[in-house]
C-alpha positions in Angstrom: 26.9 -10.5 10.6 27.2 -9.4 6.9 26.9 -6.4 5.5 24.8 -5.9 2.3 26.0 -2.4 -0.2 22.4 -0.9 -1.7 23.0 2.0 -4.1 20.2 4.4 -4.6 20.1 7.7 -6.3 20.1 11.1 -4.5 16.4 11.7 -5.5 15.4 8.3 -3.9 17.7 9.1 -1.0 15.4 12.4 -0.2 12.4 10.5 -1.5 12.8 7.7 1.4 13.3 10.8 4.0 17.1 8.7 5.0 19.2 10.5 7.3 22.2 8.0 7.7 24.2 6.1 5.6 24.0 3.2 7.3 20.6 1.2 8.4 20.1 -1.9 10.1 18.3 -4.4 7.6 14.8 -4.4 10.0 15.4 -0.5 9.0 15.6 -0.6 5.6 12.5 -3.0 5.9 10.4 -0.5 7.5 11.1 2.4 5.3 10.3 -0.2 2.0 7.4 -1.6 3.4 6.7 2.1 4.3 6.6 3.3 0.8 5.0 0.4 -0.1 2.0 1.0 1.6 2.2 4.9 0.6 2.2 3.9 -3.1 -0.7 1.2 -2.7 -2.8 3.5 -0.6 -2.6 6.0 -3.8 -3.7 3.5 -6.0 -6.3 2.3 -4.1 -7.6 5.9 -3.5 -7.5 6.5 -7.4 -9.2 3.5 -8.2 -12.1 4.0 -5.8 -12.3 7.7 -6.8 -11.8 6.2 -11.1 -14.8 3.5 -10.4 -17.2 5.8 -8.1 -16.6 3.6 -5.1 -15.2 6.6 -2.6 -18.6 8.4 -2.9 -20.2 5.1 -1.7 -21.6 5.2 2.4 -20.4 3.0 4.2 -24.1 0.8 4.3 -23.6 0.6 0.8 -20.2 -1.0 0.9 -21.7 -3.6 3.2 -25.0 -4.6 1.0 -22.0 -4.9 -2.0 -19.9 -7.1 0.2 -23.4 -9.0 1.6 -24.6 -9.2 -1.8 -21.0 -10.8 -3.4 -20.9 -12.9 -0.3 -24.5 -14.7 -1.6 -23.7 -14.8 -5.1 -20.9 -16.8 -3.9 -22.6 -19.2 -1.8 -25.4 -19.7 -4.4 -23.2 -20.5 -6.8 -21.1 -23.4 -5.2 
């Protein structure tokens, strides 16, 4: 097995919520992808909330999608 050294600072370290020094790699993976997701969840929010889209109902999400969706097909 090897062993891979990752230095971080002390605000990532409390950022990431780590309580050991020492993770296995599938942990490190899950706390990354964690963050990931955390970070592209805000965007997304901001975005929708920036371009109108989170006061949209739900039927009007699907006639966007259905109406993208013909363009599409109409113009291949």
């Amino acid at each position: 097995m090897k062993t891979l050294n990752v230095s971080i600072s002390e605000l990532e370290y409390n950022k990431f919520g780590l309580k050991k020094d020492k993770l296995t790699f599938t942990e490190f993976i899950d706390i990354v992808s964690k963050e990931i997701s955390k970070q592209t969840l805000s965007k997304c929010i901001e975005l929708s909330e920036k371009y109108g889209l989170s006061k949209m109902t739900m039927d009007e999400i699907t006639n966007e999608v259905n109406a993208v969706r013909k363009n599409a097909k109409n113009r291949h």
